[in-house]
C-alpha positions as CSV (number, residue, x, y, z in Angstrom):
1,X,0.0,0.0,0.0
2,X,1.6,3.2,-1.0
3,X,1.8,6.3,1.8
4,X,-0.8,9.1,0.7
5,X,0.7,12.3,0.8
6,X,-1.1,15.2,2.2
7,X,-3.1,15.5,5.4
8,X,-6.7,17.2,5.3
9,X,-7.5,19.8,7.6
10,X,-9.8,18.0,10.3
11,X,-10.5,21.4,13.0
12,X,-13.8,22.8,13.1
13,X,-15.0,25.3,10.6
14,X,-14.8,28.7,10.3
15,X,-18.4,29.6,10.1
16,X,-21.9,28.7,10.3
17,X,-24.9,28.7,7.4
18,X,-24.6,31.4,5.2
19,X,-27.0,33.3,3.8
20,X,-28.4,33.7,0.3
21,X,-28.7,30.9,-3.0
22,X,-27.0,28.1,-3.4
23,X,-23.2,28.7,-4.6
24,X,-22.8,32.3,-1.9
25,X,-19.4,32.7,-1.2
26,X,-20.2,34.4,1.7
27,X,-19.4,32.2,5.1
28,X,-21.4,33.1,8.9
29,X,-19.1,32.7,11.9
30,X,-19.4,29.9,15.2
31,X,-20.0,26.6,14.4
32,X,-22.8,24.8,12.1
33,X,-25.8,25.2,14.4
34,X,-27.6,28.2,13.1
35,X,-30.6,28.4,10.6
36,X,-30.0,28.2,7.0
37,X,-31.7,29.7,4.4
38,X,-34.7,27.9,2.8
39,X,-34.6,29.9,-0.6
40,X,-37.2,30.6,-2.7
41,X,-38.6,27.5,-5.2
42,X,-38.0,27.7,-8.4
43,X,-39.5,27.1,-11.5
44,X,-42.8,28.4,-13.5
45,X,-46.0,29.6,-11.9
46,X,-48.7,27.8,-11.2
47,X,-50.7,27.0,-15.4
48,X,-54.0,27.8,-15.6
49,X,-55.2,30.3,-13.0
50,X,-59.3,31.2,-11.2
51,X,-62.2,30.3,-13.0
52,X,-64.8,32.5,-13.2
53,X,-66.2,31.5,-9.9
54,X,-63.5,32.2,-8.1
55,X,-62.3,28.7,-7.5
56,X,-58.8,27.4,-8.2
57,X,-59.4,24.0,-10.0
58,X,-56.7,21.4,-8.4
59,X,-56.4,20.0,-12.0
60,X,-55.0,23.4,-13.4
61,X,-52.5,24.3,-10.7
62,X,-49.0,22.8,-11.2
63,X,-47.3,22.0,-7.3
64,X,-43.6,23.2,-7.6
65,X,-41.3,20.7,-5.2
66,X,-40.3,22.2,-1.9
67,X,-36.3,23.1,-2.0
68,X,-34.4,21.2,0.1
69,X,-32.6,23.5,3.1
70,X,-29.2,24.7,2.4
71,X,-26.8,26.5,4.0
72,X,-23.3,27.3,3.0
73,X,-20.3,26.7,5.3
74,X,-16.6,27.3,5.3
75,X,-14.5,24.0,5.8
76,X,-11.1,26.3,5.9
77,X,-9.4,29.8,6.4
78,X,-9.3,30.3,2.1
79,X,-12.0,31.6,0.8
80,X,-12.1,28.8,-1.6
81,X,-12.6,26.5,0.8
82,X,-16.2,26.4,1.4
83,X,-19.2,23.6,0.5
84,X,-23.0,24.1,0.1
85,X,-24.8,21.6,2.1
86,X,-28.5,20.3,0.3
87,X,-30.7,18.7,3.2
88,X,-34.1,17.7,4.1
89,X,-35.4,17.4,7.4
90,X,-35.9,13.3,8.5
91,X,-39.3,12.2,8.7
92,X,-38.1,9.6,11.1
93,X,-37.4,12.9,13.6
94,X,-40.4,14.8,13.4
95,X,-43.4,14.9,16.3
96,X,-44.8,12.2,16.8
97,X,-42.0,10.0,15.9
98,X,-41.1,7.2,18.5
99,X,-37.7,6.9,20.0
100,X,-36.8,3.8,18.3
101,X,-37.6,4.8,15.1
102,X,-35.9,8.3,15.4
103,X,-32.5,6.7,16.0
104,X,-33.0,4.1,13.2
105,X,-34.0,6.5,10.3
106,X,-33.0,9.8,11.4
107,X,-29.4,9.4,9.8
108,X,-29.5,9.7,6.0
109,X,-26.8,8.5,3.7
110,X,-24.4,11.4,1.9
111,X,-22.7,12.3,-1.7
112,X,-20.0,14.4,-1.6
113,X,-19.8,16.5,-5.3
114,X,-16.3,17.8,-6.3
115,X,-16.4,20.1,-9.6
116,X,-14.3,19.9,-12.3
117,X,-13.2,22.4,-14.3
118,X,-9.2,21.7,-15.4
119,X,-8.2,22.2,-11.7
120,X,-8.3,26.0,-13.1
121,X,-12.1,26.9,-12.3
122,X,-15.3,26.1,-12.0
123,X,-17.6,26.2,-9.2
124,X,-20.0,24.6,-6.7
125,X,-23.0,26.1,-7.7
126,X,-23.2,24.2,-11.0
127,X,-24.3,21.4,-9.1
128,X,-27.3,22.5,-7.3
129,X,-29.6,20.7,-9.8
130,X,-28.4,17.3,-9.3
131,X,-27.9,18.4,-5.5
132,X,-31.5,18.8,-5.3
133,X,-32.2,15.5,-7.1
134,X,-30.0,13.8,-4.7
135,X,-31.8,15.4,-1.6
136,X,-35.4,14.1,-3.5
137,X,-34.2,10.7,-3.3
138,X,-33.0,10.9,0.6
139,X,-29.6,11.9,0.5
140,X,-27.4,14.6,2.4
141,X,-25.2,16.9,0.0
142,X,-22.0,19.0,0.2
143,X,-21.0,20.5,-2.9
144,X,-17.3,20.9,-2.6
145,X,-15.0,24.2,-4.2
146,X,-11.1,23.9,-3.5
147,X,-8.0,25.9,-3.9
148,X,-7.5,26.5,-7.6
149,X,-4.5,26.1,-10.1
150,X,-2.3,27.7,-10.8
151,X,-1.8,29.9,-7.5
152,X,-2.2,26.7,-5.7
153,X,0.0,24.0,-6.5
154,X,-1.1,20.0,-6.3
155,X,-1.4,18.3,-4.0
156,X,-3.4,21.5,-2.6
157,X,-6.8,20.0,-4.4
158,X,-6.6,16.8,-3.0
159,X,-6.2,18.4,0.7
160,X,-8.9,20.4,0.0
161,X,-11.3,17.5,-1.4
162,X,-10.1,15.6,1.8
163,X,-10.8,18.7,4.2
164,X,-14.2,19.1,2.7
165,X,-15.3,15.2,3.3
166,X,-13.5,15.7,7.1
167,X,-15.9,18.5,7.4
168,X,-18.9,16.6,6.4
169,X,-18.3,13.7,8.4
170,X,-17.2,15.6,11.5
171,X,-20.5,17.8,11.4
172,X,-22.7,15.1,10.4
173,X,-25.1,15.6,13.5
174,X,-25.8,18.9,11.6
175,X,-27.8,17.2,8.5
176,X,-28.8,14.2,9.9
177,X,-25.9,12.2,7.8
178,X,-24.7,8.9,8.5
179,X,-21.0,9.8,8.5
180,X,-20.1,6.1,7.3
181,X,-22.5,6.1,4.4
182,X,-21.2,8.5,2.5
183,X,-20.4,8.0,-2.0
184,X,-17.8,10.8,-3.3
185,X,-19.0,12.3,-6.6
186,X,-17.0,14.1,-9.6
187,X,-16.8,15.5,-12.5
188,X,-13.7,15.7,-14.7
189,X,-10.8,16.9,-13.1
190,X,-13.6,16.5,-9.2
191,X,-13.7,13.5,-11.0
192,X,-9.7,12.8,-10.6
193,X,-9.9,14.5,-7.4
194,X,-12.5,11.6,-6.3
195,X,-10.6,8.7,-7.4
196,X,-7.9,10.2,-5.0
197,X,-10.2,10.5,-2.1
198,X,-11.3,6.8,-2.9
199,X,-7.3,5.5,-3.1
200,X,-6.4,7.8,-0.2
201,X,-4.8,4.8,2.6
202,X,-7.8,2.8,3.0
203,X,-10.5,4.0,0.7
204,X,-13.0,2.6,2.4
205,X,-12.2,4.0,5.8
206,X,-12.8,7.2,4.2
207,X,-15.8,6.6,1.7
208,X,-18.7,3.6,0.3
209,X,-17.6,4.7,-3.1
210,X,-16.7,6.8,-5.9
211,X,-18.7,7.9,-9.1
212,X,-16.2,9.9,-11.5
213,X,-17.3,11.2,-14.8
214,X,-14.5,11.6,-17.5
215,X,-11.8,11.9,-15.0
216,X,-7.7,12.4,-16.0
217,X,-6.9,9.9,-13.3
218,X,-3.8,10.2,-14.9
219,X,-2.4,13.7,-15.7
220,X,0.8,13.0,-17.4
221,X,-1.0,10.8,-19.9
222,X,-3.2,13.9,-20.6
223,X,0.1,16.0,-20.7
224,X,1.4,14.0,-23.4
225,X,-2.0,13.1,-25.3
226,X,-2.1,17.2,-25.5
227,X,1.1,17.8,-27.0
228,X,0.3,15.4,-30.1
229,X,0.4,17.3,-33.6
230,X,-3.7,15.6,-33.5
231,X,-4.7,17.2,-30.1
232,X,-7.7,18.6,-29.7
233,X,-8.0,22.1,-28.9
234,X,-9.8,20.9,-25.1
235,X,-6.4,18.5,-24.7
236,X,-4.0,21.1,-24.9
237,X,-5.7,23.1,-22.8
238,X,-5.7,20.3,-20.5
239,X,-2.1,19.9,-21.1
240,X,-1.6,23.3,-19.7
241,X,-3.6,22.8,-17.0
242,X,-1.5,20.0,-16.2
243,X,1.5,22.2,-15.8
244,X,-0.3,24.7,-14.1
245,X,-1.2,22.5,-11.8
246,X,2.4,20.8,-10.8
247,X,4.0,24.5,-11.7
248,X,6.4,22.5,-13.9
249,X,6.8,20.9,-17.1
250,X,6.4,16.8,-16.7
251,X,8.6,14.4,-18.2
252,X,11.7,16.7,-18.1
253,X,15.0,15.4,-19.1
254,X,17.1,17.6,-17.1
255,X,18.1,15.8,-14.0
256,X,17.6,18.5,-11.2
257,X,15.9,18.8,-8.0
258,X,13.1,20.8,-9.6
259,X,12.4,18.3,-12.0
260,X,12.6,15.4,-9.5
261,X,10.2,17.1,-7.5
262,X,8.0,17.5,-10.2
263,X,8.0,13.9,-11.6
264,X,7.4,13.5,-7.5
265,X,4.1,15.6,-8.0
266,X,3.0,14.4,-11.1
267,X,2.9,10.5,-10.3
268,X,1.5,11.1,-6.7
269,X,-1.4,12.7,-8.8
270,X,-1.8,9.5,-10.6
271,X,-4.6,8.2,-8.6
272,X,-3.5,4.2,-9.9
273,X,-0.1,4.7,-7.9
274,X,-2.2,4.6,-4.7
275,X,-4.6,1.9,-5.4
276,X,-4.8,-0.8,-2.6
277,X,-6.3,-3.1,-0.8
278,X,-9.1,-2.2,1.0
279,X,-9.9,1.3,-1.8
280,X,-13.5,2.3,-2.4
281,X,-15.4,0.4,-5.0
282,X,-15.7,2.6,-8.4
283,X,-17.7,3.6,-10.9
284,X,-15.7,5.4,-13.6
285,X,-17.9,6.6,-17.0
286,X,-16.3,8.5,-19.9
287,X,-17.8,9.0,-23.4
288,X,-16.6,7.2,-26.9
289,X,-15.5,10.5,-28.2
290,X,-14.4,12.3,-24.8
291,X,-11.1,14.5,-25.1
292,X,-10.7,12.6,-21.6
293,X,-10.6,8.9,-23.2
294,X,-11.7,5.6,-21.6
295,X,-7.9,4.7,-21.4
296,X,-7.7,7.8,-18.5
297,X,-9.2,5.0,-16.4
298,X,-8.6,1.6,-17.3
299,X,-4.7,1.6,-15.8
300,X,-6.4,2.9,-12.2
301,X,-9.1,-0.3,-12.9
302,X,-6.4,-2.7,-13.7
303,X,-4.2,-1.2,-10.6
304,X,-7.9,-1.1,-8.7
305,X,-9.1,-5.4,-9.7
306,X,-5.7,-6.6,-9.1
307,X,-6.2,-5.4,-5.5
308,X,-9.3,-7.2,-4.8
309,X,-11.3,-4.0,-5.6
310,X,-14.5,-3.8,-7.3
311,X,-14.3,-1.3,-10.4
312,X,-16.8,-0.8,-13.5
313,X,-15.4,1.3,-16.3
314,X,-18.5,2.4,-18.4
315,X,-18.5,4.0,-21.8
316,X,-21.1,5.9,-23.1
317,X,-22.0,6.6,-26.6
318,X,-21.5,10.5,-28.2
319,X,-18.8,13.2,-27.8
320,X,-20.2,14.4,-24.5
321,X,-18.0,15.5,-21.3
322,X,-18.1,15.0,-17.9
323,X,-21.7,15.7,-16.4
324,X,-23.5,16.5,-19.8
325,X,-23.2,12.5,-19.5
326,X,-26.1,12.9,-17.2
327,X,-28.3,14.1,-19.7
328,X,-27.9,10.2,-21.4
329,X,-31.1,8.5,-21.0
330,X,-30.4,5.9,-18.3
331,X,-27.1,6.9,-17.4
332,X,-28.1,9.3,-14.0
333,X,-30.6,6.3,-12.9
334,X,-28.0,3.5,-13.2
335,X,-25.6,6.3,-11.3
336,X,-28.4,6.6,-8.6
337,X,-29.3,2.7,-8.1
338,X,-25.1,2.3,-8.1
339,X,-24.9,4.9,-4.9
340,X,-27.9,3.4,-3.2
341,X,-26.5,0.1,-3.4
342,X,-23.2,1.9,-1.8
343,X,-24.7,3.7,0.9
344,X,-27.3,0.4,2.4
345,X,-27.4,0.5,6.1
346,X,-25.4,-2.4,7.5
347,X,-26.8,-5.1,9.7
């Protein structure tokens, strides 16, 4: 078993809810026990309208779900270090409910969602659909953001990804969350970030299991898949982002401390080179014609099944990326029925 390097931050946050929609960068202060905001539901007005007799028919007024609560917290002192938490209250807690049954069903499994976005940008907030759809079907979510590339240098994402779940499972009480049923979610490079949190030591002392859409597990194959005369314009931009992200240029010839420590970097970010025993199951999806190809995960499935570790490397047909595979029809209910099977309560 390889040594993870890099230690999350595991102290208590730096503020409570905040205040606002869903992606507010703007943390409260003490510790998560205030009242978050309930927002205001989305979606169109009620079709139809009064009839003439003043009476609203039931058959012409269109219910718009209830938003789940949310509340955004900081899980660090940068301001990039912050999660949005999607919740709803547990029936199992509410008056009337008997003692027994409020400490069977009041903890609800969790998904932790890490955005992707080169390890350059991207953002929270573009999760808060599929956060919501998560909370329908019974789940606790934290939408992760992390220190960004290029001011911070890897293995700065992984802490951060790492800090966030630490968070989560530290202030579990908050949501209602089971802190040991718990399935890490991400997309592209959240999606790399993922299989780290899933290879971390003992994957499963951390998480149930990981669902990564079109992750570079492996960045310095994407550095060199970018610099081919073919590349796509989307590979060498990830090619750069790979460099921005180890603040060096991979694969260098010159035999120097700097490029030591880079080759250092860039193979600890190879999430294969920490598979092990013991590692989260995974579910890994890219698309046929995805500028991150299948082959970005079959050397962490082959490192991951010769372990002892359950893996499934789906591919899905089209030229799609990352979480437009969610728009696939069937792909987001086989990725709910595959969490749900993760995160059963164990006799």
């Amino acid at each position: 078993m390889s040594a993870p390097t890099g230690v999350p931050g595991t102290d208590g946050p730096t503020g409570t809810p905040g205040s606002g929609t869903p992606g507010s960068e703007t943390p409260g202060t003490g510790s998560p026990s205030g009242t978050p905001s309930t927002g205001t539901p989305d979606g169109e007005p009620p079709a139809g309208g009064t009839d003439t007799d003043g009476v609203v028919r039931a058959k012409a007024v269109m219910v718009t779900p209830k938003l789940p609560r949310f509340a955004t917290y900081s899980y660090g002192k940068s301001a990039s270090q912050r999660v949005d938490a999607y919740w709803r209250p547990s029936a199992a807690g509410s008056a009337g409910a008997g003692r027994q049954a409020r400490a069977a069903g009041a903890a609800r499994p969790g998904v932790l969602i890490v955005h992707g976005g080169y390890w350059l940008s991207g953002n929270k907030d573009s999760w808060k659909y599929f956060a919501r759809k998560l909370s329908d079907a019974g789940y606790v979510v934290l939408a992760a953001n992390y220190r960004l590339a290029p001011k911070a240098q890897w293995p700065a994402q992984r802490d951060d990804a790492l800090g966030a779940l630490a968070f989560m499972k530290k202030h579990a009480a908050t949501w209602n969350l089971d802190p040991d049923r718990i399935v890490v979610l991400g997309s592209s490079s959240g999606g790399q970030l993922a299989t780290q949190i899933g290879t971390h030591g003992t994957g499963t002392d951390l998480v149930r299991g990981v669902v990564a859409l079109s992750p570079p597990n492996n960045p310095f194959l994407a550095y060199k898949v970018g610099a081919d005369p073919t590349a796509s314009a989307r590979q060498r931009k990830l090619r750069r982002a790979v460099a921005g992200l180890m603040h060096c240029a991979p694969g260098s010839a010159q035999a120097t401390p700097a490029a030591a420590g880079c080759w250092k970097r860039v193979e600890d970010a190879d999430s294969a080179t920490h598979a092990s025993a013991g590692d989260a199951p995974m579910l890994l999806l890219h698309a046929t014609g995805d500028f991150v190809p299948v082959t970005q995960s079959q050397g962490l499935a082959s490192a991951l099944r010769a372990s002892g570790v359950q893996v499934k490397v789906q591919t899905v047909r089209g030229d799609m990326h990352a979480s437009d595979m969610l728009n696939v029809p069937g792909i987001t209910p086989e990725i709910l029925r595959w969490i749900k099977a993760r995160t059963k309560a164990r006799a």
